[in-house]
C-alpha positions as CSV (number, residue, x, y, z in Angstrom):
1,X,11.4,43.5,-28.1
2,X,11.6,40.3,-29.5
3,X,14.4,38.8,-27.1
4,X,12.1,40.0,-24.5
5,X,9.2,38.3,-25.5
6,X,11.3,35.2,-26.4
7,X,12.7,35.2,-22.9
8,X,9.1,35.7,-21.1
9,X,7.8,32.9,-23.6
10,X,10.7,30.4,-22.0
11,X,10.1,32.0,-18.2
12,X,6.4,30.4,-18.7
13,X,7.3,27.6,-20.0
14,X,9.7,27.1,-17.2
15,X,6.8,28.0,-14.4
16,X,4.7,25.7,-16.2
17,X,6.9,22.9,-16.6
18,X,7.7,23.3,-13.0
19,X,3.9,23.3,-11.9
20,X,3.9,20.4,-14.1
21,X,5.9,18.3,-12.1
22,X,5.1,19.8,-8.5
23,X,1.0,18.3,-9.6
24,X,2.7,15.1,-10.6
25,X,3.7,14.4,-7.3
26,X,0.4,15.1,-5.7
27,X,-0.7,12.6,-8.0
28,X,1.9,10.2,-6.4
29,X,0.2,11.0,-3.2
30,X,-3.0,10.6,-3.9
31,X,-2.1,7.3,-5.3
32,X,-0.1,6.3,-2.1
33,X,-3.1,7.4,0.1
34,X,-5.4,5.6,-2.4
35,X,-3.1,2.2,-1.8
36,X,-3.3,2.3,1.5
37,X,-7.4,3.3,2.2
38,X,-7.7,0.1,0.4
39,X,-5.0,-2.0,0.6
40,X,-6.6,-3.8,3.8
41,X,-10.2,-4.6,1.4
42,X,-8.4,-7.5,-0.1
43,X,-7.3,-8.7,3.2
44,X,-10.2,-9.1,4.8
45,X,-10.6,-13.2,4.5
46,X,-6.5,-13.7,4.4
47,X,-5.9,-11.3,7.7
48,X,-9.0,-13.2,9.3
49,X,-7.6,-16.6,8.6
50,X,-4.2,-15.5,9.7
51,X,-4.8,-13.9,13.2
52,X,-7.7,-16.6,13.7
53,X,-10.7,-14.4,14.0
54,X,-14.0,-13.6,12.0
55,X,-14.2,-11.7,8.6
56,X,-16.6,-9.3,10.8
57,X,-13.9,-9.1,13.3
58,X,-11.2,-8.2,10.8
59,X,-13.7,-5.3,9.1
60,X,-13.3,-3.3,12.6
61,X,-9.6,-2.3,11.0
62,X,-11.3,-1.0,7.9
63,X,-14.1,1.0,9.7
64,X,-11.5,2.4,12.1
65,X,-9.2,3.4,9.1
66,X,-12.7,5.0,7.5
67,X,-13.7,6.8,11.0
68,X,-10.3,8.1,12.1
69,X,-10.1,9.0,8.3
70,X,-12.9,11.1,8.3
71,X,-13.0,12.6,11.7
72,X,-9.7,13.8,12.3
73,X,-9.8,15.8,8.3
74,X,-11.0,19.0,9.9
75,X,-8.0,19.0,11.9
76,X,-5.6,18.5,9.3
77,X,-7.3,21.6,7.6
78,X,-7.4,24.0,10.2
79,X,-3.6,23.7,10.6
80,X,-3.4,23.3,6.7
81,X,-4.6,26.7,7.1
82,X,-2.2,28.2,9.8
83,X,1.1,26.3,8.9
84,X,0.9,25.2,5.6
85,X,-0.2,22.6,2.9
86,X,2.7,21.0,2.3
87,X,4.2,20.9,5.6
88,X,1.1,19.0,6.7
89,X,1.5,16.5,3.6
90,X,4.7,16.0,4.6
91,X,4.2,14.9,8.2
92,X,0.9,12.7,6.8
93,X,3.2,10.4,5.1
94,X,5.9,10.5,7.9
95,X,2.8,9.2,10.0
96,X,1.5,6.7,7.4
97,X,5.0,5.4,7.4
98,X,4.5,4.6,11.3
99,X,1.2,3.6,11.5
100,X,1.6,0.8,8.5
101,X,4.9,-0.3,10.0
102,X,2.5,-1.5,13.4
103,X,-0.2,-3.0,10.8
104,X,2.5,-5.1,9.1
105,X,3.7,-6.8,12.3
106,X,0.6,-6.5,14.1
107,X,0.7,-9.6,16.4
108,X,-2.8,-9.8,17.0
109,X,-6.4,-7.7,16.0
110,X,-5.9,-5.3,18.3
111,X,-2.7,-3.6,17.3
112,X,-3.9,-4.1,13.4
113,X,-6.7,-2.2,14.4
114,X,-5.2,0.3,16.3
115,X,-2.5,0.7,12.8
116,X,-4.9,0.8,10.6
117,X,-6.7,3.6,12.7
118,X,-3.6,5.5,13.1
119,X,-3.1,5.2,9.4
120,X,-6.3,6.6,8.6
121,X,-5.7,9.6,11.1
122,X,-2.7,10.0,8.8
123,X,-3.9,9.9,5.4
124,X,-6.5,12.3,6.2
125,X,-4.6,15.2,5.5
126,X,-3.7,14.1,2.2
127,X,-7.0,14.4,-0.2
128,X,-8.5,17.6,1.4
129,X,-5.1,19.3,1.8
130,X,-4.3,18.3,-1.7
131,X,-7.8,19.6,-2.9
132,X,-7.2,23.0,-0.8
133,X,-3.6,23.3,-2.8
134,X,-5.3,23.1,-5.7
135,X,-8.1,25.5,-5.0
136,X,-4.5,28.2,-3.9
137,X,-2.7,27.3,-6.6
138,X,-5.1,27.2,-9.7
139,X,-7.7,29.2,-11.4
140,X,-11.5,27.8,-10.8
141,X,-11.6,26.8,-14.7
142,X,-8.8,24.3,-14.2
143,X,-9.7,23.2,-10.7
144,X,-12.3,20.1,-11.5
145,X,-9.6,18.7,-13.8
146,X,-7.2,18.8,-11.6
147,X,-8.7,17.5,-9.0
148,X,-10.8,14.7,-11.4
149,X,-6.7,13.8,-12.1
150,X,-5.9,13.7,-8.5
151,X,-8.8,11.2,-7.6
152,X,-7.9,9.6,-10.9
153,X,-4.7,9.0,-9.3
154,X,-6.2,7.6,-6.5
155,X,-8.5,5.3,-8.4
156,X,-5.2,3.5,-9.7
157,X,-4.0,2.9,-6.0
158,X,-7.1,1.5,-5.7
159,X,-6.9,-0.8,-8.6
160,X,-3.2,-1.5,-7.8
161,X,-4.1,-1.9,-4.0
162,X,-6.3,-5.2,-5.0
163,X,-4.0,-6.5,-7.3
164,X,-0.6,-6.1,-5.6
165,X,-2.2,-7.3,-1.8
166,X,-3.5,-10.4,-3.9
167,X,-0.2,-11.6,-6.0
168,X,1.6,-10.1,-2.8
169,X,-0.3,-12.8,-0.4
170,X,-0.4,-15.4,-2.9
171,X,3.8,-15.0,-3.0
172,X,4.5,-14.1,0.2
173,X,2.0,-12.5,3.1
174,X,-1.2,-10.7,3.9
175,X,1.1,-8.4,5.7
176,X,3.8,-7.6,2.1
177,X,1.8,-5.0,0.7
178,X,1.1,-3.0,3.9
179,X,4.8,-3.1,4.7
180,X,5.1,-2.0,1.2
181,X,3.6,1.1,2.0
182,X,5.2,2.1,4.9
183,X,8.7,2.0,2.9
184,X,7.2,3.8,0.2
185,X,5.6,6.9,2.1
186,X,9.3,8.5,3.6
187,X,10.7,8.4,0.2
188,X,7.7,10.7,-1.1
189,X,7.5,12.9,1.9
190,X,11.4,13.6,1.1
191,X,10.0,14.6,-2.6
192,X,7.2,16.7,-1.5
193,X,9.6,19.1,0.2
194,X,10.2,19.8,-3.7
195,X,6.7,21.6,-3.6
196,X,6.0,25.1,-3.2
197,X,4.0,26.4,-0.1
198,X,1.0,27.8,-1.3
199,X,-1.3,28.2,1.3
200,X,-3.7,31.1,2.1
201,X,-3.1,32.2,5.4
202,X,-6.3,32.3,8.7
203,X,-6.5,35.9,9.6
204,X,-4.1,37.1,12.3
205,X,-5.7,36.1,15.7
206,X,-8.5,34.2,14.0
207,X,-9.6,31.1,17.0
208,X,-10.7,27.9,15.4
209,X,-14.4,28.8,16.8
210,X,-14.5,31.8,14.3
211,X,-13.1,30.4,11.3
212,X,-15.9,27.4,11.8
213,X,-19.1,29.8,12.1
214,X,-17.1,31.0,8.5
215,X,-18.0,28.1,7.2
216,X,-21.2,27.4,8.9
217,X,-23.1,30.3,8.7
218,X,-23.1,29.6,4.9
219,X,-26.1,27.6,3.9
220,X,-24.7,25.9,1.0
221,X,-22.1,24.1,2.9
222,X,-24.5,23.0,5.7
223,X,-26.4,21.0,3.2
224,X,-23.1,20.1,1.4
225,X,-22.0,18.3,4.9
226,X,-25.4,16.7,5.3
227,X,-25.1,15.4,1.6
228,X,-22.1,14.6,2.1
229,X,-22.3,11.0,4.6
230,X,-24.8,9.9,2.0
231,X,-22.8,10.1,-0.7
232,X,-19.9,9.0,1.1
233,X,-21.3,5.9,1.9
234,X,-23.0,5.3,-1.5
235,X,-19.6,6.2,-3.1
236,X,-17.0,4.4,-0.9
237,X,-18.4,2.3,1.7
238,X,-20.3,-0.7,0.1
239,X,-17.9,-1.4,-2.8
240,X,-15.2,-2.4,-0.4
241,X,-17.3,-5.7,-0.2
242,X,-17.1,-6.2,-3.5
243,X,-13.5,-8.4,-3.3
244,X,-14.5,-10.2,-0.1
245,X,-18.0,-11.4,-1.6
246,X,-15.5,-13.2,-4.4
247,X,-13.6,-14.9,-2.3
248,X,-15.9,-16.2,-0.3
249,X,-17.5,-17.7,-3.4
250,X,-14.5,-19.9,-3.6
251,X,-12.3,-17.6,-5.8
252,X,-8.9,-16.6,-5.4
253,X,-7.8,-13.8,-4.0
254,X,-5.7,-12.8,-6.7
255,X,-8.4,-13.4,-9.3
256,X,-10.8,-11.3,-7.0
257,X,-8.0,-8.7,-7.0
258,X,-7.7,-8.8,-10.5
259,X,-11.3,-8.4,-11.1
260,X,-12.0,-5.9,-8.4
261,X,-9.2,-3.8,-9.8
262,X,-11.1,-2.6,-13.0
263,X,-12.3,0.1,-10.5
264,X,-9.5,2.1,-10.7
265,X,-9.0,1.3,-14.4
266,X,-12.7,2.7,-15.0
267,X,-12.0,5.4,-13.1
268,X,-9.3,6.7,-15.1
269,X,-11.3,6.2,-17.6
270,X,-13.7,8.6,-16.2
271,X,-11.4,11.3,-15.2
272,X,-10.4,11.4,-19.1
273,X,-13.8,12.1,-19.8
274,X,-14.6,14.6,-17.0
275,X,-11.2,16.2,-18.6
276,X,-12.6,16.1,-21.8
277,X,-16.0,16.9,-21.8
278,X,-15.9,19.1,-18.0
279,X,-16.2,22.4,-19.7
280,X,-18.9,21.5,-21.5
281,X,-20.9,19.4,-20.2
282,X,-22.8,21.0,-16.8
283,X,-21.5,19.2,-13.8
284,X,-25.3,18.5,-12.6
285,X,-25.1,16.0,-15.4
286,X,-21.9,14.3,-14.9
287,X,-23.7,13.8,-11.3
288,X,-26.7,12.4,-12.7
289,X,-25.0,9.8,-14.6
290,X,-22.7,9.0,-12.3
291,X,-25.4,8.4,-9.7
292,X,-27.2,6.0,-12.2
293,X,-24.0,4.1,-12.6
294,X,-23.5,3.2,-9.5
295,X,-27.5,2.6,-8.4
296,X,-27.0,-0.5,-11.4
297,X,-23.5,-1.7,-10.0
298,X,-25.0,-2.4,-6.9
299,X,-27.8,-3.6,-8.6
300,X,-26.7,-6.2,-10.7
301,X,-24.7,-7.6,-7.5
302,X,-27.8,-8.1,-5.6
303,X,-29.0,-11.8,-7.6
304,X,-25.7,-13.3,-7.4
305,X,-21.9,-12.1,-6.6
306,X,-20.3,-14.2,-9.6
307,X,-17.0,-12.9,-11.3
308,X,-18.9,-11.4,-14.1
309,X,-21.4,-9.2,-12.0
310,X,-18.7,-8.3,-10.0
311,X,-16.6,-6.9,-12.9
312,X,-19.4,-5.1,-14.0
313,X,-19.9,-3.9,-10.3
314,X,-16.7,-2.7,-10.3
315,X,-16.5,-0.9,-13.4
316,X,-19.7,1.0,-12.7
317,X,-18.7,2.1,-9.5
318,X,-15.0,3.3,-10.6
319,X,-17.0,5.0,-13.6
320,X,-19.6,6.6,-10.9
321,X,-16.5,7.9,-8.6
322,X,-14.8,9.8,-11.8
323,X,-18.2,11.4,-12.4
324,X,-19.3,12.7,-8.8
325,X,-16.3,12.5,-6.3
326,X,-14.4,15.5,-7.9
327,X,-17.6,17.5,-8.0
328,X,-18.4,17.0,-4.4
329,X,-14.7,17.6,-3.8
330,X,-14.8,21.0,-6.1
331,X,-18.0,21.8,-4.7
332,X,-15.8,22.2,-1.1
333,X,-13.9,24.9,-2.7
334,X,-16.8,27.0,-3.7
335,X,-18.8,27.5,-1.0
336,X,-16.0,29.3,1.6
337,X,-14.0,32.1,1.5
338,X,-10.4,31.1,0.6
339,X,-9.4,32.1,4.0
340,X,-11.1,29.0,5.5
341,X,-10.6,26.7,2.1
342,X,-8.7,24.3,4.1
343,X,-11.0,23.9,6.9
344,X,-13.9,23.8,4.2
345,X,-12.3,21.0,2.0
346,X,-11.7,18.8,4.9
347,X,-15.3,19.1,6.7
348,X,-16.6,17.7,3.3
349,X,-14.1,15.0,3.2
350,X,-14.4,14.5,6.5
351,X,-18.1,13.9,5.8
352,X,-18.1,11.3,2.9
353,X,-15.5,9.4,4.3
354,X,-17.4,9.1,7.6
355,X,-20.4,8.2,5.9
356,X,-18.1,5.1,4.6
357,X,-17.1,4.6,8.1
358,X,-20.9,4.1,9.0
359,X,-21.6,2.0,6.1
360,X,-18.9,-0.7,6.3
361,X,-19.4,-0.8,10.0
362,X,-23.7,-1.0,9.9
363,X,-23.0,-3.9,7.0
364,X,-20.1,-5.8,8.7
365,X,-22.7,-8.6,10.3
366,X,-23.9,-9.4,6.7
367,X,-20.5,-9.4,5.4
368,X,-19.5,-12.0,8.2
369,X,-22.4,-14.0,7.7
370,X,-21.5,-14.2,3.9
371,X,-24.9,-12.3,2.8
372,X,-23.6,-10.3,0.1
373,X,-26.6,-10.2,-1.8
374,X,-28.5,-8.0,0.7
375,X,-25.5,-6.1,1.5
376,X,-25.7,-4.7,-2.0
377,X,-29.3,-4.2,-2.0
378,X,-29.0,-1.9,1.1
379,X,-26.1,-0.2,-0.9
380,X,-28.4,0.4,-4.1
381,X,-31.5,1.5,-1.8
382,X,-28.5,4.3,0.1
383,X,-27.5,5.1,-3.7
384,X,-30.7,5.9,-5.1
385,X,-31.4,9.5,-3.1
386,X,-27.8,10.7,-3.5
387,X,-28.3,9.9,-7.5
388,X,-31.8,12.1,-7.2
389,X,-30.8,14.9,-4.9
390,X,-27.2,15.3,-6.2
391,X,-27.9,16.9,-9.8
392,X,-30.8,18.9,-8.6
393,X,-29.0,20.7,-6.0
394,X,-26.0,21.0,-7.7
395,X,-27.6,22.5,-10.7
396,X,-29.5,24.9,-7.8
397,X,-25.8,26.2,-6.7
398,X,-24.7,26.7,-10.4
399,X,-27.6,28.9,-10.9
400,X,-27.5,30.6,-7.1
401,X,-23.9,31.3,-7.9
402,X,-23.9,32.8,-11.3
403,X,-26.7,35.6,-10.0
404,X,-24.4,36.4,-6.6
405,X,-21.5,36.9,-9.1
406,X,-24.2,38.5,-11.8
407,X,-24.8,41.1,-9.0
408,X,-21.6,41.3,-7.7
409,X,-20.3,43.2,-10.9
């Protein structure tokens, strides 16, 4: 009896170890993915000057990232859903790999832009399909920390996206840190084959058509959609201004990198604390501070875009992303049958980074006219619903949810 229960005790700890290290690598790829989304933000004013167009101009390659990004996430769920997570990872970074390659040696706007597009059409399979893994994989109680690590993760691409693309420029060329991406994404899709499918399949004969009223027909994730753009571009359209409104004050772009990249410090910051206090502290409220945090980060950029507003910009915003993205992210998982997870997860994605899309592009002529301060005053007016209407309603699904449950017993 005892050597049995000795052995079982060392067959867990093996499955756990190996879980372990399978999530470590989605961590990797959210940090890759991460890297790339915003490796082009420091560029802006150093790609501009380099292929001898406006700053305006140059933002096209970000929105079409964004767009492309957005839009084509459904699509990467739905076949998440027939074929596989993981197989779908897998070919995401393969296509990164391609797509970056063009952005590095991009001769002129056009093919940047068309990279940068295809990049984004790429990378979009890698947050929702990562979210939908962890949604198959783990129990509900461990599912916001997991994902709060996996944006975590992300959050330090960020930060190391601005700082590398700075020193990288400074040393060498706008186009180094792309490249440096493209070499990096093959070696991890090779890794991820190290991952265990764990995908739910569609129902035999299920058509796309049906598996979307599945989602639709569900009331929750109609408004979650809606909500979605606005928080998307509160959350991670505006910020990406942040950098370029520093160097066009006449500061360098490594120091802007170095400044803007306490957003992905603060937001592992952030994740430690949704992974500390999560279980007890209701997610409604994690929203509602969150939401606050980044309302004053935009705030205190409006007056002036100075180093020191900046950094406190930056940290409010990387604070405000711990706090709400892995909600909204969680929220996905909650309001579809598993079935349809994949599909669910990316429409929601799909959603808030479109809502960037809009953002960066609808702002673009104040970024190339250099008017940063009402850039950021749009971005706190955008902010200031999602930070009301976000704890309210998900406070309202908590409750909805625990009586469907309640009476499901």
């Amino acid at each position: 009896m005892n050597t049995h229960a000795v052995e079982s005790g060392h067959a867990a700890e093996s499955r756990q170890a190996a879980e372990n290290r399978h999530l470590r690598l989605l961590y990797y790829g959210s940090f890759l993915g991460n890297f790339d989304r915003i490796v082009i933000t420091p560029l802006l004013l150093p790609a501009a000057e380099g292929l001898h167009v406006s700053v305006g101009s140059v933002t096209a390659a970000l929105t079409a990232y964004l767009l492309l990004f957005g839009v084509m996430q459904p699509v990467h769920g739905l076949i998440s859903d027939v074929f596989g997570r993981v197989r779908v990872m897998r070919w995401a970074l393969a296509g990164i790999c391609v797509a970056d390659l063009l952005s590095a040696l991009a001769p002129n706007l056009g093919l940047l832009v068309l990279g940068r597009a295809l990049a984004g059409a790429s990378a979009a399979a890698l947050l929702p399909v990562m979210v939908a893994y962890v949604g198959d994989r783990l129990p509900f109680e461990r599912r916001q920390r997991t994902v709060a690590t996996v944006l975590a993760a992300g959050a330090v691409g960020t930060a190391g996206a601005t700082v590398v693309a700075g020193v990288f420029t400074h040393l060498w060329s706008w186009r180094a840190a792309i490249l440096l991406v493209a070499v990096a994404a093959p070696v991890l899709a090779l890794a991820f084959g190290r991952i265990p499918e764990a995908s739910v399949p569609a129902p035999a004969g299920t058509r796309v058509a049906d598996r979307l009223r599945m989602v639709f027909r569900v009331g929750w994730f109609r408004f979650l959609v809606v909500f979605a753009l606005f928080e998307g571009a509160a959350m991670l359209g505006f910020f990406n201004f942040f950098n370029a409104a520093l160097q066009v004050g006449g500061h360098s772009i490594v120091d802007a990198g170095i400044v803007t990249g306490s957003y992905g410090l603060a937001a592992v910051a952030g994740g430690i604390a949704v992974r500390t206090f999560g279980d007890r502290v209701p997610a409604a409220t994690h929203f509602a501070v969150g939401g606050a945090l980044l309302f004053l980060g935009y705030l205190v950029c409006v007056p002036a875009q100075s180093m020191a507003t900046v950094l406190v910009g930056s940290v409010l915003s990387g604070l405000a992303f711990a706090l709400v993205q892995s909600i909204v992210q969680t929220w996905g998982t909650q309001v579809a049958p598993s079935q349809v997870r994949g599909i669910a997860t990316s429409l929601v994605a799909s959603a808030v980074y479109t809502g960037a899309a809009l953002s960066t592009y609808l702002v673009s002529g104040l970024a190339d006219e250099h008017s940063f301060g009402p850039l950021f005053a749009i971005a706190a007016a955008v902010t200031l619903p999602v930070a009301l209407v976000g704890p309210v309603a998900r406070a309202r699904f908590v409750t909805v949810l625990a009586r469907q449950q309640a009476s499901a017993v």
